[in-house]
C-alpha positions in Angstrom: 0.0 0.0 0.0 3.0 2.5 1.2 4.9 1.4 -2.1 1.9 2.0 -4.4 1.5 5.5 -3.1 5.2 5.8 -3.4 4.7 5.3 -7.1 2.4 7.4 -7.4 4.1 10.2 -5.7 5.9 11.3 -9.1 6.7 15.3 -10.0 4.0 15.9 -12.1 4.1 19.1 -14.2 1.3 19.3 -16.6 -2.3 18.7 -14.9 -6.3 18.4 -16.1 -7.5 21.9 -15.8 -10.9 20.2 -15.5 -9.6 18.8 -12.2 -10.0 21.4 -9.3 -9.2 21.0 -5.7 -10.8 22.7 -3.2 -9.8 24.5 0.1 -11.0 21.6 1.7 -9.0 19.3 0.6 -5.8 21.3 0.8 -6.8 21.9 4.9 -6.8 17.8 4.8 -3.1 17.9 3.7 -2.7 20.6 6.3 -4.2 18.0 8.6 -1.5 15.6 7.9 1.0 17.8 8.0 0.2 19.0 11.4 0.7 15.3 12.7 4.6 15.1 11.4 7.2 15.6 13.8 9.1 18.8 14.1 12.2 19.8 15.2 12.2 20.5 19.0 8.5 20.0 18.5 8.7 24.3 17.8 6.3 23.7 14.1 7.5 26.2 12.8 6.0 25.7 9.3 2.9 28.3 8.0 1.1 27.4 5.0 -0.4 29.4 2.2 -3.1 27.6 0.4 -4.1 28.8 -2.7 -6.6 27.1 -5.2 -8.1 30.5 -6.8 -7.1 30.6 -10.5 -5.7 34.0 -10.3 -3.6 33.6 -7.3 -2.4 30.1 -8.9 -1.1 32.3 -11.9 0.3 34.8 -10.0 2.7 32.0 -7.7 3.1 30.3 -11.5 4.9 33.3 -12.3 7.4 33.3 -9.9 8.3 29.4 -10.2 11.5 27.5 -12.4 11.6 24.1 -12.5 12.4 20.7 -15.1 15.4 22.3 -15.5 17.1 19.4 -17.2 14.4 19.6 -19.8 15.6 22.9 -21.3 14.0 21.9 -24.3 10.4 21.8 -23.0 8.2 25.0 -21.0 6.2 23.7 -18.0 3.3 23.6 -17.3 2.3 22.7 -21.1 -0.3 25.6 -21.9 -4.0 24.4 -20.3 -2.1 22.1 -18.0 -1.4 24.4 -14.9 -1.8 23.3 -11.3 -5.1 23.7 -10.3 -3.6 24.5 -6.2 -0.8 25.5 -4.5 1.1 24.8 -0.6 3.4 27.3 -0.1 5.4 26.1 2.8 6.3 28.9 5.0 8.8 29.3 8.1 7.6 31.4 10.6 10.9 33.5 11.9 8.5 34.5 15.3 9.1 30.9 15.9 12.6 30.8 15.1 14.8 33.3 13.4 17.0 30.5 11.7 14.6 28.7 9.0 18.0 26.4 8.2 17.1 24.3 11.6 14.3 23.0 9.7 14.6 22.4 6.7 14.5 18.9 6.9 10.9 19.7 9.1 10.0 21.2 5.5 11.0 18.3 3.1 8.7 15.9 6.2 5.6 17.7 5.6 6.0 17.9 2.1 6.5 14.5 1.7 3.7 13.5 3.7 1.3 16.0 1.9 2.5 14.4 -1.1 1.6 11.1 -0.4 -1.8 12.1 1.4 -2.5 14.0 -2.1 -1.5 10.8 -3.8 -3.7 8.7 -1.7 -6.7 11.2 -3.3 -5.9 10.5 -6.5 -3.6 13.8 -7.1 -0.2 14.1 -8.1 2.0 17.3 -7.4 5.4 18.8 -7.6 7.7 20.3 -5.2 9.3 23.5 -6.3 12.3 25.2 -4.4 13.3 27.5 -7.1 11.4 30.2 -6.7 11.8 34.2 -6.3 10.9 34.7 -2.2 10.6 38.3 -2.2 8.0 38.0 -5.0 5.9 35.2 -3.9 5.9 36.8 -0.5 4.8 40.0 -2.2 1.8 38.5 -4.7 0.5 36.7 -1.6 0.5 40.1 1.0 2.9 37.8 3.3 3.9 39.0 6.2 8.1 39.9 6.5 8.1 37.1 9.2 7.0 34.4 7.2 9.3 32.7 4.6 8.0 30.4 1.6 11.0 27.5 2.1 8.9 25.3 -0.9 5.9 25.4 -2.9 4.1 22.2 -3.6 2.1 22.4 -7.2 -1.2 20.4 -7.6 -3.9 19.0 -9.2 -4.9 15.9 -11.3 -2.0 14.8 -13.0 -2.3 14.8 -17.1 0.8 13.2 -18.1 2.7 9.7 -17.7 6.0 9.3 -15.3 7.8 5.9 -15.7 10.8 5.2 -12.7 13.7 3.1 -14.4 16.8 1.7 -13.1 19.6 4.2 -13.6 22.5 3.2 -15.7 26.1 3.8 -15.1 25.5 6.6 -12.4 22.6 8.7 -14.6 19.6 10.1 -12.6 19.1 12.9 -15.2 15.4 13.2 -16.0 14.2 13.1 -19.5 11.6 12.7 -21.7 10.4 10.1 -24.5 9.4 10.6 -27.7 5.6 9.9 -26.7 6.6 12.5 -23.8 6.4 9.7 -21.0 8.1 11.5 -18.0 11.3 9.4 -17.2 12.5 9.4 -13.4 16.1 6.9 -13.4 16.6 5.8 -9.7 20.0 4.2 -8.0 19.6 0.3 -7.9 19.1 -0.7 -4.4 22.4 -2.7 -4.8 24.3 1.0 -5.0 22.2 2.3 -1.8 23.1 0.1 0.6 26.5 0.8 2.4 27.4 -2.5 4.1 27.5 -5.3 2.0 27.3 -8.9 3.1 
């Protein structure tokens, strides 16, 4: 059940228009992400939740990502996320948002995979410009988008493959099948028997 999920979890970047998400769901993710551990237990995370077509643009804008497919502009036009996460640190909490960035990639993860359990697929964007998303979103100065997860229904295929001879880079087929190359378990594992 975990694995399936796992699977599922892929970066999507192009999405069914046609497939909104409400506010309702995104406080569900929320949920889950409020049950994750936290460094020091402070939960310092803040989220943004956005599922307005407008506001969705306006984050849009201030995204990059697929940046080994130079070739290709994401979303694909009529594919854009249909919601947004934007993880925040809240410096009231804790002035040094570094302590917990690994709190960040937990909640993600688990938002991911609770979006995955609903039939969603996503992708987690940390190349963004700060100042501006902060900006189009009337943020607060304390609170600091650390990563932005991108939803909705996913509209394209991923395939995971077994890399070969050390190459993870992502690519994409000629039928534009999403390829994701992953280390062979044998090349994870430290000790050996």
């Amino acid at each position: 059940m975990l694995f399936d999920l796992l699977e599922k979890n892929r970066s999507y970047r192009n999405f069914d228009s046609a497939g909104k998400i409400s506010r309702e769901v995104l406080e569900g993710l929320v949920r889950a992400a409020r049950l994750c551990p936290s460094a020091s237990n402070l939960q310092t995370l803040k989220y943004y939740l956005s599922c307005e077509e407008e506001t969705n643009r306006q984050i849009l804008e201030h995204l990059r990502f697929a940046g080994a497919l130079k070739d290709k502009k994401f979303p694909y036009p009529g594919k854009e996320a249909t919601a947004y996460v934007v993880i925040c640190h809240d410096t009231r909490i804790s002035a040094s948002p570094e302590r917990f960035w690994k709190d960040v990639g937990i909640v993600a993860q688990t938002m991911m995979l609770a979006a995955a359990e609903l039939g969603l697929g996503g992708c987690m964007v940390g190349s963004m410009n700060q100042v501006k998303i902060q900006e189009v979103l009337s943020m607060p100065d304390n609170l600091l988008p650390q990563l932005i997860l991108m939803l909705g229904k996913p509209a394209e295929r991923v395939k995971i493959v077994t890399a070969e001879d050390g190459n993870v880079t992502y690519f994409r087929e000629e039928d534009d099948t999403h390829v994701v190359p992953k280390r062979p378990l044998a090349e994870l594992i430290i000790n050996k028997e």
